[in-house]
C-alpha positions in Angstrom: 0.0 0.0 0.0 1.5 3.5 -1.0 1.7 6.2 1.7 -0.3 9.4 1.0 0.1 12.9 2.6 -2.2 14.5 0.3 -4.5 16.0 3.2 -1.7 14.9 6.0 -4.0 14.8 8.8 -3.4 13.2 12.5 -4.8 9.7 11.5 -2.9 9.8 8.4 0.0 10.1 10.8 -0.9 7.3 13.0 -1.8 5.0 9.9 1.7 5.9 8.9 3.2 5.3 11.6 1.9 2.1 12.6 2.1 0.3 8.9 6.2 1.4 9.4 5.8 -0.6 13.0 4.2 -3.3 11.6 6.5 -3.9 9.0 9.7 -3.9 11.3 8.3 -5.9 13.8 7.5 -8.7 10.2 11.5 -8.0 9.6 12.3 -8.7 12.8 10.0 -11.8 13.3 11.4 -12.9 9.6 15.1 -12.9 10.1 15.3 -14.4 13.3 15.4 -17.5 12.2 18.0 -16.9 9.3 20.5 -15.4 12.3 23.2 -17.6 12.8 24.3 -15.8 16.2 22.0 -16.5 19.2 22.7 -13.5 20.8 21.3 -12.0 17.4 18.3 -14.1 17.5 17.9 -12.7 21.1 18.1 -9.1 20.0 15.4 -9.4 17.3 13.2 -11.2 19.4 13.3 -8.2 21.5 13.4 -5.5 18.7 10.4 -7.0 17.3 8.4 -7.1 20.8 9.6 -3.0 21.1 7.9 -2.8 17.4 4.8 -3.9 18.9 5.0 -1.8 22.1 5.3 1.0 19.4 2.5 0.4 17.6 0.0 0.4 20.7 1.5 3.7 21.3 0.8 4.6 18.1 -2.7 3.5 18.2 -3.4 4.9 21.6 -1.5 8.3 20.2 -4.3 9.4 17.3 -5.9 11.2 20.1 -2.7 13.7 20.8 -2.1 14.5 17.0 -3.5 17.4 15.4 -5.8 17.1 12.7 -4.6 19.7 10.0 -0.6 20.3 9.5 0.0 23.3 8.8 3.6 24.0 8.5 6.3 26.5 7.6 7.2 26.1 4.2 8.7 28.2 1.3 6.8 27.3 -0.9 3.2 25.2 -1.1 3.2 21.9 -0.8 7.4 22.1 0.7 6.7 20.6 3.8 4.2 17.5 2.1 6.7 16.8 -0.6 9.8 16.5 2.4 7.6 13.9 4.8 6.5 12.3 1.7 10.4 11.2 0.3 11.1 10.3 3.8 8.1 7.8 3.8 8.6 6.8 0.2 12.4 5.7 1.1 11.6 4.4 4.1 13.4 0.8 3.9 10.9 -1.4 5.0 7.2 -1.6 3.3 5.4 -4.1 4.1 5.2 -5.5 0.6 8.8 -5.1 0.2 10.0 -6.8 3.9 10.1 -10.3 2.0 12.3 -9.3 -0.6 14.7 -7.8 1.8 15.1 -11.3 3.5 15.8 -12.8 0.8 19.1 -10.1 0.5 20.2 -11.8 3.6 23.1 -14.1 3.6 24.6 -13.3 6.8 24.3 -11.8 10.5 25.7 -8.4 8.9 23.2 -8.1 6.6 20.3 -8.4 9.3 22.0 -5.9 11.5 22.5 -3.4 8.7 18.8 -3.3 7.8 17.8 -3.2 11.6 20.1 -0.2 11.8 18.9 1.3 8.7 15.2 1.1 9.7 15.8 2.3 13.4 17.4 5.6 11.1 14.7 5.9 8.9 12.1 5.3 12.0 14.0 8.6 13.9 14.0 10.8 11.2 10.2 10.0 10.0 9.0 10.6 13.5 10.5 13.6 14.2 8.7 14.8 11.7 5.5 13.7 13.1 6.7 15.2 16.2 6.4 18.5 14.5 2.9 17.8 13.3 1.7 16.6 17.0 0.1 18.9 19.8 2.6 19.4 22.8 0.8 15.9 24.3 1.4 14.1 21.4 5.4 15.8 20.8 6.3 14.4 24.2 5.2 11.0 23.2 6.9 10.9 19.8 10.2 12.3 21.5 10.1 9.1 23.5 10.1 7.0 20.6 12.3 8.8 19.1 14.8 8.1 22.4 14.0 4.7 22.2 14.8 4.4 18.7 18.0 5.6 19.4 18.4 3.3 22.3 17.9 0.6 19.7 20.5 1.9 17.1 22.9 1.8 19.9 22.2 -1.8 21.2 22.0 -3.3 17.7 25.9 -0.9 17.2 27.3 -2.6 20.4 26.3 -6.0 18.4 27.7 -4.7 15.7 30.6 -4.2 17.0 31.0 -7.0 19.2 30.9 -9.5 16.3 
């Protein structure tokens, strides 16, 4: 399903948001069992049950959002255009998550998608942070942090190997 940000309202936000969720919690739940490394298989076990804390949030969030972005921009449309190449090169989609398993060959290759999708995830919700109410902000700047938190644990991996 393509992502739309035509009207860019709060619940196209939180359908945004949660389809990206959804589809890194399927990653996650997909290339366990192609890690070699148990301590991998550990970490994705847990990265995929933080995916599905974040999409409660998510769901429990379409309250804080407002409904009608209406941003700074120097030019019309600036501001959908930006959000909408960040979605559209988002690396996972959920019709795309099977083809990236089948790029894997190795525990490097799961580790660099996770990283890349924990980037992707921070910079596409701090945009939504900018679209949300003060309420709403504080929420996505927790999710944000604990994106972060992940890019860090799956780095220590990383560099552990």
């Amino acid at each position: 399903m393509g992502w739309s940000t035509l009207k860019f309202s709060g619940e196209e936000i939180i359908e945004i948001a949660l389809q990206m969720e959804e589809s890194g919690k399927l990653f996650y739940e997909t290339a366990l069992p192609l890690a070699e490394s148990d301590k991998l298989k550990e970490m994705l076990a847990y990265l995929a049950k933080e995916e599905e804390k974040h999409y409660q949030t998510f769901l429990s969030l379409g309250e804080q959002l407002k409904y009608q972005v209406r941003p700074n921009e120097s030019y019309a449309g600036e501001y959908e255009d930006y959000v909408k190449s960040l979605i559209d090169s988002h690396i996972f989609k959920l019709t795309e998550v099977e083809d990236l398993v089948k790029e894997i060959k190795k525990d490097r290759d799961i580790i660099r998608f996770a990283i890349n999708f924990e980037k992707d995830s921070i910079a596409i919700f701090q945009e939504f942070r900018n679209a949300s109410n003060k309420e709403g902000a504080e929420i996505l700047e927790k999710l944000i942090n604990e994106e972060k938190e992940h890019i860090k644990k799956i780095s220590q991996f990383f560099h552990s190997m």
